[in-house]
C-alpha positions as CSV (number, residue, x, y, z in Angstrom):
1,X,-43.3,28.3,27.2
2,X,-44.4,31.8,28.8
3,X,-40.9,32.9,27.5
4,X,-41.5,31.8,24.1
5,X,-45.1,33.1,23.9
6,X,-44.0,36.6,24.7
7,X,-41.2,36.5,22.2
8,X,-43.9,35.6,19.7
9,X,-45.7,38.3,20.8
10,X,-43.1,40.8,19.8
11,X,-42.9,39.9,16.3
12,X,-45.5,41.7,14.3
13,X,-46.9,38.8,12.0
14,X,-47.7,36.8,15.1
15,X,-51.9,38.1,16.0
16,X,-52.2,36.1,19.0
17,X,-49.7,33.9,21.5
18,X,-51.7,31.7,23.7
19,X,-50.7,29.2,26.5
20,X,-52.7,26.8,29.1
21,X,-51.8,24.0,31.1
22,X,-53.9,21.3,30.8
23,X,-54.4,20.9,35.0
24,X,-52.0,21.9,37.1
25,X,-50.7,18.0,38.6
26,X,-49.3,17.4,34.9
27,X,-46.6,18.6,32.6
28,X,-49.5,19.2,29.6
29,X,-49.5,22.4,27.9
30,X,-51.0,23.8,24.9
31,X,-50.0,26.1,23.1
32,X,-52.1,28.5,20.4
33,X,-50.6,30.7,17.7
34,X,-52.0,32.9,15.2
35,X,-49.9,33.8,12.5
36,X,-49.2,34.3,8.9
37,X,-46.5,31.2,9.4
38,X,-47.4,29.9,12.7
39,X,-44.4,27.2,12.4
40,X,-41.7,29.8,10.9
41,X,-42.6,32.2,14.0
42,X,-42.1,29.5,16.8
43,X,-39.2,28.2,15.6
44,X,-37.6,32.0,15.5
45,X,-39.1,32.6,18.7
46,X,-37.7,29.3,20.3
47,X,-34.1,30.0,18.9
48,X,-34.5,33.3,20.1
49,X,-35.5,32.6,23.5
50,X,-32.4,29.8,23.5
51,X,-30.1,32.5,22.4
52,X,-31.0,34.3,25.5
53,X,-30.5,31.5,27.9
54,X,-27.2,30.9,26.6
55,X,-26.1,34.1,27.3
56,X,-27.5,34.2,30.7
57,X,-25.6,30.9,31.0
58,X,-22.1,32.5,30.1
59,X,-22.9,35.5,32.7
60,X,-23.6,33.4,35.7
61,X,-20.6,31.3,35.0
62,X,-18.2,34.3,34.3
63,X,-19.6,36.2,38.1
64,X,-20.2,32.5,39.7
65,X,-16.8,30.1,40.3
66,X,-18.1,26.7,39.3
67,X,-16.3,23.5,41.1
């Protein structure tokens, strides 16, 4: 979630990017975004952020030998 939050906090529509975890023994977070399209921004954040990971993926498997 803190990688999503500070993709949304590149973009320039996005005011403010805000995340808490509820108490630290559970999985609960919230998340707060101010935006001109809150929904729109995660979402492009999100797939952003998964774009990433992916490629992170294909450079651990192309320096790592996986059995």
């Amino acid at each position: 979630m803190y990688i999503v939050q500070g993709e949304l906090l590149k973009s320039s529509t996005t005011q403010f990017a805000g995340v808490i975890t509820k108490h630290p023994l559970t999985d609960e977070l919230n998340m707060r975004v101010v935006s001109s399209n809150p929904l729109k921004d995660i979402v492009k954040a999100t797939n952003t952020v998964i774009e990433g990971v992916t490629e992170l993926k294909k450079l651990f498997a192309s320096k790592i030998k996986v059995n």
